[in-house]
C-alpha positions as CSV (number, residue, x, y, z in Angstrom):
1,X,0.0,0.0,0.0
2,X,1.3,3.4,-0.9
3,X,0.7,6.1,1.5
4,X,2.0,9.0,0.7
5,X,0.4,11.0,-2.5
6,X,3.8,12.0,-4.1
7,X,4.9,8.9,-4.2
8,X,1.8,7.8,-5.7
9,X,1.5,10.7,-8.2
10,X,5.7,10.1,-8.9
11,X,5.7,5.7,-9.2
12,X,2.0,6.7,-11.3
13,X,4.4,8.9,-13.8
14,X,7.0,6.3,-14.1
15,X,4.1,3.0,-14.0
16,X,0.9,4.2,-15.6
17,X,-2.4,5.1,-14.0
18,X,-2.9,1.1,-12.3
19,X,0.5,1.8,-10.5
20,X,1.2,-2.1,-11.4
21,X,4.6,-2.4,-12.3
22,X,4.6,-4.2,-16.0
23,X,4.2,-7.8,-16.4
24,X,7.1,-10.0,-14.9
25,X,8.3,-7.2,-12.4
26,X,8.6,-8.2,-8.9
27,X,8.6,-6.2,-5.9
28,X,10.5,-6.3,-2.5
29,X,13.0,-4.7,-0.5
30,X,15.5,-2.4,-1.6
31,X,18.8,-3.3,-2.6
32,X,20.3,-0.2,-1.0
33,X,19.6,2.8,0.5
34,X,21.8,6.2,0.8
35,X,21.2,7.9,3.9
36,X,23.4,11.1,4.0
37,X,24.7,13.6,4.2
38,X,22.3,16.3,3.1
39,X,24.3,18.7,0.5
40,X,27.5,16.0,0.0
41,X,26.4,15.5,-3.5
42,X,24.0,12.6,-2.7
43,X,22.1,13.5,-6.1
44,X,24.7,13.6,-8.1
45,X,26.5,10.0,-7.2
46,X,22.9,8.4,-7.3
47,X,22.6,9.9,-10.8
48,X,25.9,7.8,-11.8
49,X,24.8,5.1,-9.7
50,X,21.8,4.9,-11.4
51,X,23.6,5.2,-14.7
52,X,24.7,1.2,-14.4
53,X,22.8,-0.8,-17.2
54,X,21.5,-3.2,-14.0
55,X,19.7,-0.5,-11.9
56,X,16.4,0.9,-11.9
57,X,14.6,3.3,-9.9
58,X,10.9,3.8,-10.6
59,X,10.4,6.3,-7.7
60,X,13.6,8.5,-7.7
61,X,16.2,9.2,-5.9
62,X,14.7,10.3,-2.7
63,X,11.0,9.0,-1.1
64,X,11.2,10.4,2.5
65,X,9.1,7.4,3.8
66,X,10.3,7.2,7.3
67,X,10.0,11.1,7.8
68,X,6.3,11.4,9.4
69,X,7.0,8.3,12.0
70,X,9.0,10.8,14.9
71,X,5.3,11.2,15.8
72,X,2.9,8.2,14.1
73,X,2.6,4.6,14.6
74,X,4.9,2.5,12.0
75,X,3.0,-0.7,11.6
76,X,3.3,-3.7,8.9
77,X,1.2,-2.1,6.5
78,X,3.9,0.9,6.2
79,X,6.6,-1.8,5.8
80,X,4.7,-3.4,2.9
81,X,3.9,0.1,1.9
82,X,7.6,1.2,1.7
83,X,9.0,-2.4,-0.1
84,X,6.2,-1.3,-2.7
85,X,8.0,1.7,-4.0
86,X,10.8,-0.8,-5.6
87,X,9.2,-3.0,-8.4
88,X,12.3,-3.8,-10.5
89,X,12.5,-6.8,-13.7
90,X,14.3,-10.0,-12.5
91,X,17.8,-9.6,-11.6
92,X,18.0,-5.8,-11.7
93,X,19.1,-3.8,-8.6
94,X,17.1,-0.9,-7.1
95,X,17.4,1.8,-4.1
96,X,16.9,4.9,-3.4
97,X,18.8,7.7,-1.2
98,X,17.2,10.0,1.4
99,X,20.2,11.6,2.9
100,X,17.9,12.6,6.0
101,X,17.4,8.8,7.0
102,X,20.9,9.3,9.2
103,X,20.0,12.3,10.6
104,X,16.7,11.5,12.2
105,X,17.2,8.8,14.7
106,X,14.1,7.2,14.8
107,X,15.1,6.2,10.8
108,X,17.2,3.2,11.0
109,X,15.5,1.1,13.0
110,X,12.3,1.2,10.6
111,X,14.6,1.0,7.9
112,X,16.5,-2.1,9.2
113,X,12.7,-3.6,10.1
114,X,12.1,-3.1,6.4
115,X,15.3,-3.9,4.3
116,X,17.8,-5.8,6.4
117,X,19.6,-7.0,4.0
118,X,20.6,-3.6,2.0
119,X,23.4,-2.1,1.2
120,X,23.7,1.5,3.1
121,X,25.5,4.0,1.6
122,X,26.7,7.5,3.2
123,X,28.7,9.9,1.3
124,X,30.2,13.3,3.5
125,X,31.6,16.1,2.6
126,X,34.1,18.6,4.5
127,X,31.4,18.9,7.5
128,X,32.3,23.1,7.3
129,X,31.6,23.5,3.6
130,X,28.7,21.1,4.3
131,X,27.6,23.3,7.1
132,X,27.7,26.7,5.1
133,X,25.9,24.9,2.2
134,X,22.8,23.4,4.2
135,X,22.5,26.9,5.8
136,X,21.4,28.2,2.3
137,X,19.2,25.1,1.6
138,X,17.6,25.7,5.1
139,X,16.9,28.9,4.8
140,X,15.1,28.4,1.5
141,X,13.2,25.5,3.0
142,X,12.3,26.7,6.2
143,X,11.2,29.8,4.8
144,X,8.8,28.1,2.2
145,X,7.4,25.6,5.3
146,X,7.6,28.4,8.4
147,X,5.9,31.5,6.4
148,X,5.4,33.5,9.0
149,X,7.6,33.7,12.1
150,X,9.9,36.6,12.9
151,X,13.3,36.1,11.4
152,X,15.4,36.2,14.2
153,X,13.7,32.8,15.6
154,X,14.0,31.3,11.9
155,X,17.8,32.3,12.0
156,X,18.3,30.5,14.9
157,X,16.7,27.1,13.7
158,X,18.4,27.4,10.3
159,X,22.2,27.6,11.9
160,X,21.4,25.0,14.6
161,X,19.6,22.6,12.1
162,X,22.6,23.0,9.7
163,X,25.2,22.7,12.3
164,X,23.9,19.2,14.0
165,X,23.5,18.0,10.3
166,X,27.4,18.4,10.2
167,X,28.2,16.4,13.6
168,X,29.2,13.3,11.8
169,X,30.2,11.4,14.8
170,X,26.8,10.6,16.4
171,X,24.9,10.1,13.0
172,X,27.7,7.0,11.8
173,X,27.3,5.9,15.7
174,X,23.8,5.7,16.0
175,X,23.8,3.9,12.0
176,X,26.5,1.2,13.7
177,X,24.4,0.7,16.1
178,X,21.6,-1.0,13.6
179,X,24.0,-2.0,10.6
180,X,26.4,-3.8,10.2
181,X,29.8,-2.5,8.6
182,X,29.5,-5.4,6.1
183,X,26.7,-3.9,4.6
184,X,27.9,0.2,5.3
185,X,29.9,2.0,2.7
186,X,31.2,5.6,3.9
187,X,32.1,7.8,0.9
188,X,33.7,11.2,1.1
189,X,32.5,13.2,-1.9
190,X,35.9,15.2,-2.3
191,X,37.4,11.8,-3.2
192,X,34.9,10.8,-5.6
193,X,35.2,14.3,-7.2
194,X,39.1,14.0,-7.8
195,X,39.1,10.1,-8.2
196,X,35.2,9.6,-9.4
197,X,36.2,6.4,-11.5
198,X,37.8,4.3,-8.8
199,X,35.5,5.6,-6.2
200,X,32.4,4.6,-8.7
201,X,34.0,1.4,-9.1
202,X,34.4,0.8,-5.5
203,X,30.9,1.7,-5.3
204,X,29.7,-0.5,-7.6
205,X,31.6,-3.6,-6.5
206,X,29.8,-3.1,-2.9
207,X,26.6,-3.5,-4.4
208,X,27.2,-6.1,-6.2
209,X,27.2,-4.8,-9.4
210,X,29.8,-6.0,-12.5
211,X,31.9,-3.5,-13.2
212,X,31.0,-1.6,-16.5
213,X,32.6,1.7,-18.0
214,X,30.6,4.5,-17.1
215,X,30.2,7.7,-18.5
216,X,30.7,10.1,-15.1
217,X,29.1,13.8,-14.5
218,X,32.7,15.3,-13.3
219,X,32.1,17.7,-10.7
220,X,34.1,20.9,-9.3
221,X,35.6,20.7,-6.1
222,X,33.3,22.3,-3.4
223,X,34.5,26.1,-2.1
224,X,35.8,26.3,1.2
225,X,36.7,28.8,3.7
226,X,33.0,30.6,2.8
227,X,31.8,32.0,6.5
228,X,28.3,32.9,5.3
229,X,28.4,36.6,6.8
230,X,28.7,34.9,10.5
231,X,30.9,36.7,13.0
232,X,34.6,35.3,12.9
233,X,34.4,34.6,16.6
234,X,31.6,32.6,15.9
235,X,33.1,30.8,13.0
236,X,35.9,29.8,14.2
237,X,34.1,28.4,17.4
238,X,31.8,26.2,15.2
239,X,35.3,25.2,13.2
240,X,37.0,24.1,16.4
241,X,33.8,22.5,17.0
242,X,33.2,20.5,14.0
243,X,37.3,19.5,14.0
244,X,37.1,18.2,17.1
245,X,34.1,16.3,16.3
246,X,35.9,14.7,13.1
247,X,38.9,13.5,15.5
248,X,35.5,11.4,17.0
249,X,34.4,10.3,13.6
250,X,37.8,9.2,12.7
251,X,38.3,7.3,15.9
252,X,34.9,5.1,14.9
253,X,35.2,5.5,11.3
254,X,39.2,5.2,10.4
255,X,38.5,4.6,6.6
256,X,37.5,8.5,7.2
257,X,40.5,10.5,5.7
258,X,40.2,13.9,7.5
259,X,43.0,15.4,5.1
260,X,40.8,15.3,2.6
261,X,38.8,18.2,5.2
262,X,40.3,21.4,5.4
263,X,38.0,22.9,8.2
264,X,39.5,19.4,10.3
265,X,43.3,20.2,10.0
């Protein structure tokens, strides 16, 4: 059962009016599932992901299923609903990548309940460049959904939403806590910008995909050392911050290369 109507509207684009996948799909549980970071380029490696002649993805890159459960009930019927959203032919391999799943902590556990067998993917960028870019994205979002509320109070939520979404260290702790590392790849996306054909290929031999010559979107490497118009006090407060919480990452995560970060040096 599909709950949510843009899903339904988005699978109904990509299936026909019945919704039925055509005949000889099958449905079931995703073979993977991204789950961060928001604005680490998430979009663009699913679009070379996705790109591999054995993948499919009938309802995009991101769904959002899990979002609404910090406050409803998440029964059977929403687990059938969510392995619903991945009809695939025989033999092909299908996800999809919400990069808030890691964030919200109530995600993985419904996620693991539903596919515990996928392949989890999480790609980070330099948590400071990360940081100044969701600020923008937050600020456009928030303003859309919050119409209304003085600015100063929307300010605040915007630099403290964007800030926790760069503390690593408890987001890759609380997703070792329900996966496996078997089944968890952690990208960095300044890697796969300067080395995008090995770290596809890496990708793509960790979901079990053959390894086929792909035609890659290159991508710039991200701008650092923005500050966003904050006070330099407070910028280099939330840089010492977010250092010392790569040091923590590192110490859980030591396939994280933190010279590739030059807000952690």
């Amino acid at each position: 059962m599909i709950v949510d109507e843009r899903l339904r509207l988005r699978l109904r684009r990509r299936l026909g009016p019945s919704l039925r996948p055509p005949r000889g799909w099958e449905t079931g549980p995703p073979d993977f599932v991204g789950i961060g970071a928001q604005r680490s380029g998430t979009s663009w490696w699913f679009g070379q992901i996705s790109r591999h002649p054995a993948v499919v993805a009938p309802s995009g890159k991101e769904l959002h299923y899990f979002d609404r459960f910090w406050n409803t009930e998440f029964t059977a019927t929403d687990g059938e609903g969510y392995r619903a959203l991945f009809p695939r032919p025989p033999g092909k391999t299908t996800g999809e990548w919400t990069p808030r799943y890691m964030y919200d902590p109530w995600t993985l556990p419904l996620l693991q309940s539903c596919a515990p067998t996928a392949k989890i993917l999480v790609l980070l960028r330099d948590p400071w460049d990360r940081f100044i870019s969701g600020l923008g994205h937050e600020r456009r979002v928030f303003a859309r959904e919050l119409h209304g509320r003085r600015e100063r109070d929307l300010g605040l939520m915007i630099r403290a939403d964007a800030f926790r979404r760069s503390i690593y260290s408890d987001q890759i702790r609380n997703v070792l806590r329900h996966v496996d590392r078997s089944r968890l790849l952690i990208l960095q996306y300044e890697r796969c910008v300067t080395e995008p054909e090995a770290e596809l290929a890496r990708t793509l031999e960790f979901l079990d995909l053959d390894p086929v010559r792909i035609e890659i979107e290159k991508r710039g490497p991200s701008a650092g050392g923005r500050q966003a118009h904050l006070p330099a006090a407070v910028a280099d407060e939330l840089r010492e911050s977010l250092a010392a919480d790569v040091e923590r990452l590192v110490a859980i995560a030591p396939e994280v290369d933190a010279d590739l970060w030059p807000s952690a040096r």
